[in-house]
N, C-alpha and C positions, 0 to 999 in steps of 0.2 A: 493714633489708632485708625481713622482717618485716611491715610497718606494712598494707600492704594486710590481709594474711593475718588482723591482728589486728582489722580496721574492720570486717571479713565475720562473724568468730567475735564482735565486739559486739551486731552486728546481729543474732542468732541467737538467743545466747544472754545475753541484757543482764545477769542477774543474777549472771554472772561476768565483769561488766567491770572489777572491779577485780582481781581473780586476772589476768586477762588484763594488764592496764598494768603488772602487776609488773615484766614485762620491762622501761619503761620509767620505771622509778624512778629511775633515775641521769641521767636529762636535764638534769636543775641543774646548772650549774657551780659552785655557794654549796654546793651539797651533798654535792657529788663531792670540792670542795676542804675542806670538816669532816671528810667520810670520812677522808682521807689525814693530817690532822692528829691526829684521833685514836686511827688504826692507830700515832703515835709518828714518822712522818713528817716531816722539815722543808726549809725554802724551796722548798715546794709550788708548786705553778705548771698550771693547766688551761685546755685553750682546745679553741673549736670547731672542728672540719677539716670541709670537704667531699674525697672523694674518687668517682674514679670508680673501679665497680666493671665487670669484665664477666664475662658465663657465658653458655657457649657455645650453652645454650637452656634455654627453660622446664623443661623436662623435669627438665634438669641442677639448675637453681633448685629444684623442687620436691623431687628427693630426698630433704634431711636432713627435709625435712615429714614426707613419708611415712613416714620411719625415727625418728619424733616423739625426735630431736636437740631438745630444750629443752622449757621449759614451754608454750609457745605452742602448736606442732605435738602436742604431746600432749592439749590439750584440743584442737586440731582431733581426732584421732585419736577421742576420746571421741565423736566424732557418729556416729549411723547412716550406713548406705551412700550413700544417696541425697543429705543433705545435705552430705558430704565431696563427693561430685562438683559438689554446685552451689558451694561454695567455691571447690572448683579450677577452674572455670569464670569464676566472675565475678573471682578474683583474674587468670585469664590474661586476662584481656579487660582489663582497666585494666592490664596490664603491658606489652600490645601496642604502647601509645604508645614505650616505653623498647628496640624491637625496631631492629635495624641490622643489613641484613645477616645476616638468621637469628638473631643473637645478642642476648643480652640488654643494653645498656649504660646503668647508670646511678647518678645520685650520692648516696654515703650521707655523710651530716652523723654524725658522732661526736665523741663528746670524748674528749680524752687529756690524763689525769691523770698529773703526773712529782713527783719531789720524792727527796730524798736521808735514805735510812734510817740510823738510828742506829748507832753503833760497836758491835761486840759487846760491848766493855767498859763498856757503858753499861747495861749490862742490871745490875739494882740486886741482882743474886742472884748475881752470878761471882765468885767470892771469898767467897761464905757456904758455910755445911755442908750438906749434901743435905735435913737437916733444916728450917733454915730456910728453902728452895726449895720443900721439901713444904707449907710453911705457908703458903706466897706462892700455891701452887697450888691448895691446899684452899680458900682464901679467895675465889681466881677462882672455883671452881665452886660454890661457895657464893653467891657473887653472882648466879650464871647459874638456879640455883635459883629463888631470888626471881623469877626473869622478868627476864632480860634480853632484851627486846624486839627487838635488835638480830639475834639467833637465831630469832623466832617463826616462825609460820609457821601459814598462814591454812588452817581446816579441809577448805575446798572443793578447794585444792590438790592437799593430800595425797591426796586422793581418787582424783585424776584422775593424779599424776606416776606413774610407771612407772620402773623402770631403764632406762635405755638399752643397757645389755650383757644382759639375760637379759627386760626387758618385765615381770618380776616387780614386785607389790606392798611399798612402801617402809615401813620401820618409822621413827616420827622418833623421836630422843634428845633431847628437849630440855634436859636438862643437857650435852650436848656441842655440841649445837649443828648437829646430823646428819641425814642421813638415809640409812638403814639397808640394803643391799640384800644379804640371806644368803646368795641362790645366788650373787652374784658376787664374797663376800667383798668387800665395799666401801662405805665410807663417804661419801659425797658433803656436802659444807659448804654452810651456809647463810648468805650472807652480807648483813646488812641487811634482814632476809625475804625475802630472794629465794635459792631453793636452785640450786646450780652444779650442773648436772646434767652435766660434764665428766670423763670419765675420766680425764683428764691431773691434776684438782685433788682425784679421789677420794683417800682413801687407805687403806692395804690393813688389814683387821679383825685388831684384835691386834697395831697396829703404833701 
């Protein structure tokens, strides 16, 4: 949905086109289907869809930008006044083709990843002491320690990401795997270096 928005902010700013692509790390299907096998996953299964989308106009589309809704919009958000307007400009002008009737209609290609999760009873610590679950846990974060890469998260980023409920400056956790936002009590997940900036997947500090 995106992909203009993201062509505009490469052209601008080249030396954050990879911060930029993060969003589109998961385009592999080879990739997307390891992801889900190694979350513990099984008879995985991922395939491309196009679907149509519609919104009711530009304006409507642009909103969650302005309300820098993800990382993309938020390094737009990072530009000066005058270069946000010429984004929002040249983005509406190549969306014009996609216009019907006042409205916007058009098709996004995404993938959907399915596969069947394991038993609770298969979790190798139900039936051990709370003792050996804390060893089983101390050992994960221990590992995460080390750099678990799969948590990182790229310095330019951080710079730029913001919370989405308060606009405030993010602390990252790199042993949890987070990013941090104090005034709104809430944790936000980082998943494969790409951080979820979702209030539905944050989860509340001290929980």
């Amino acid at each position: 949905m995106w992909g203009l928005l993201a062509e505009a902010l490469c052209r601008r700013i080249p030396e954050q086109r990879h911060v930029i692509n993060l969003s589109f790390a998961l385009a592999d299907q080879a990739r997307l289907r390891s992801l889900f096998i190694e979350a513990g996953f099984q008879e995985v299964h991922v395939e491309r869809v196009e679907r149509e989308d519609t919104t009711e106009s530009f304006e409507e589309y642009w909103e969650p930008i302005e309300a820098g809704m993800g990382s993309i919009p938020q390094i737009y958000l990072s530009l000066g006044a005058a270069e946000r307007r010429a984004v929002r400009e040249e983005v509406k002008t190549q969306l014009s083709r996609f216009v019907s009737n006042g409205r916007l209609v058009m098709c996004v290609e995404m993938l959907i990843g399915r596969g069947r999760a394991q038993r609770p009873d298969s979790d190798p610590y139900v039936g051990r002491s709370d003792g050996l679950r804390d060893v089983g846990q101390s050992e994960t974060l221990e590992l995460a320690k080390r750099g678990d890469r799969s948590a990182s998260l790229d310095a330019q980023l951080l710079k730029i990401l913001r919370c989405p409920v308060t606009n405030a400056l993010l602390e990252y956790d790199s042993v949890a795997g987070e990013l941090i936002s104090r005034p709104a009590d809430l944790a936000f997940p980082i998943r494969d270096s790409i951080p979820i900036m979702l209030t539905d997947a944050a989860r509340k500090l001290g929980r």
